[in-house]
C-alpha positions as CSV (number, residue, x, y, z in Angstrom):
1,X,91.5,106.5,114.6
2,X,92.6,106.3,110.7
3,X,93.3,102.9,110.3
4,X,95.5,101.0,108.1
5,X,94.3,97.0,107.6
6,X,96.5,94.0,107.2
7,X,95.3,90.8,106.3
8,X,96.1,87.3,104.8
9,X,96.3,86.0,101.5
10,X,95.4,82.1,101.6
11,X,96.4,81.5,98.2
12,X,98.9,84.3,96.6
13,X,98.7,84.2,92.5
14,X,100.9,86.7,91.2
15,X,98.7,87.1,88.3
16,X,95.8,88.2,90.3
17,X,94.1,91.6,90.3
18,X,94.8,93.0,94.0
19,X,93.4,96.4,93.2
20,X,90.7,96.7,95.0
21,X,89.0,97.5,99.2
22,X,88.3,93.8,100.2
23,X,89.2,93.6,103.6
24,X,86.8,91.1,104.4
25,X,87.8,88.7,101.8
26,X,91.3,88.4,103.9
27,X,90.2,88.9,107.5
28,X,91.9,92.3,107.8
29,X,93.0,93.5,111.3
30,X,93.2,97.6,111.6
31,X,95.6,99.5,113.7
32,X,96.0,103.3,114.2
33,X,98.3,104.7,111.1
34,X,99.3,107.9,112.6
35,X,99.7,106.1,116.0
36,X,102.4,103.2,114.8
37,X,103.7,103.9,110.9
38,X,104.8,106.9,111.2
39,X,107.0,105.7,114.4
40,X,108.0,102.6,112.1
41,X,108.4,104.4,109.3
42,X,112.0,104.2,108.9
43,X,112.4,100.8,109.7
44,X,109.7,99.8,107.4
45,X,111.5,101.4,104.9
46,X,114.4,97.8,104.6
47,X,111.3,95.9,104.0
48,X,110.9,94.2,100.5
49,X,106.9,94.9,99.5
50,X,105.3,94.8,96.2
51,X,102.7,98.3,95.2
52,X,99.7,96.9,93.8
53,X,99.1,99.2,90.7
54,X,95.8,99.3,88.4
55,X,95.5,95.5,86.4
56,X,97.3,93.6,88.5
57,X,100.7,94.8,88.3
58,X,102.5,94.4,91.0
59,X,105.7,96.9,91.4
60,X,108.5,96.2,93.9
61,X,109.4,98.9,96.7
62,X,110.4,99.1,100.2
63,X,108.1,100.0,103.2
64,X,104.1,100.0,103.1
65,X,102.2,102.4,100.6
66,X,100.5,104.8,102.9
67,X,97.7,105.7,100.9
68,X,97.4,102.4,98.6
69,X,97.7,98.5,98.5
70,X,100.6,96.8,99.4
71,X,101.6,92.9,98.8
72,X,104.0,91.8,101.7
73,X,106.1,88.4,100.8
74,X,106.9,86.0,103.3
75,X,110.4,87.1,103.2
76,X,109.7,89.9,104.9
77,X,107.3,89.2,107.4
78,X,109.8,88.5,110.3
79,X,111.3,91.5,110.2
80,X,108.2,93.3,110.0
81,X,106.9,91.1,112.9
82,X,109.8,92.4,114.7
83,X,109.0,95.7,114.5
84,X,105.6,95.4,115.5
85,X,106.9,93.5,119.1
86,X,109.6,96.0,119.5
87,X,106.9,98.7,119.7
88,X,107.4,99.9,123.4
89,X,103.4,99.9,123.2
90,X,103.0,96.6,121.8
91,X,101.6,95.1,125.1
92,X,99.2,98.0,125.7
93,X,97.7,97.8,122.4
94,X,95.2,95.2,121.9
95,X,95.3,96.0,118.0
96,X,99.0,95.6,117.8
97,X,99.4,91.7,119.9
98,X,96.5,90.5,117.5
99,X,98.6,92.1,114.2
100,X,101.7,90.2,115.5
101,X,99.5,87.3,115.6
102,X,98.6,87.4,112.1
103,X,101.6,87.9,111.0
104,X,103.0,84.7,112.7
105,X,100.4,82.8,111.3
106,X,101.2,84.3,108.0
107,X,104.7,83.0,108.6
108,X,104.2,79.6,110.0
109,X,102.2,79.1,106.5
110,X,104.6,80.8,104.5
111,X,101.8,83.0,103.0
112,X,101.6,86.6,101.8
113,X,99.9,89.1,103.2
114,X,98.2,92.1,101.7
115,X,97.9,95.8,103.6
116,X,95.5,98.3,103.0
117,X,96.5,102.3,103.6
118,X,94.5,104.9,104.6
């Protein structure tokens, strides 16, 4: 499997350096990346997401950055949530049902959530 990891941030600063493999630091689930992103790829592609460059700057895109860091705002996690149920394999993949549930936790407390590429 090459995974991709998604994870929380408790406590988003926009001034912070998010450069950086800390997957730990923001309980990262992993899915497969070949498996599910390049199925959602086009529909990822309407979702508002921030690139996390070198220093802490933080440039606004659309979609995930495959083979970076990638901030996700709240505003966007429903629709990325939505993709992730609509997945036909969504309730045969253990790996996808606990990735929907962080990102309705991530929801519920407004926060942001950061992705790791592969």
């Amino acid at each position: 499997m090459i995974k991709t990891e998604f994870g929380i941030i408790c406590d988003f600063d926009e001034n912070e350096d998010y450069d950086g493999y800390h997957p730990e630091k923001y309980n990262c689930v992993a899915i497969d990346d070949d498996l599910y992103l390049n199925d959602w790829w086009e529909k990822l592609k309407s979702i508002d997401t921030f690139n996390v460059l070198s220093k802490g700057v933080l440039q606004p895109q659309k979609a995930l950055s495959r083979w970076g860091i990638t901030i996700i705002p709240p505003t966007s996690l429903l629709h990325f949530l939505e993709i992730v149920k609509n997945d036909k394999r969504y309730h045969e993949d253990e790996h996808l049902v606990v990735l929907a549930a962080l990102i309705e936790e991530a929801i519920k407390n407004q926060k942001y959530m950061i992705h790791y590429g592969v």
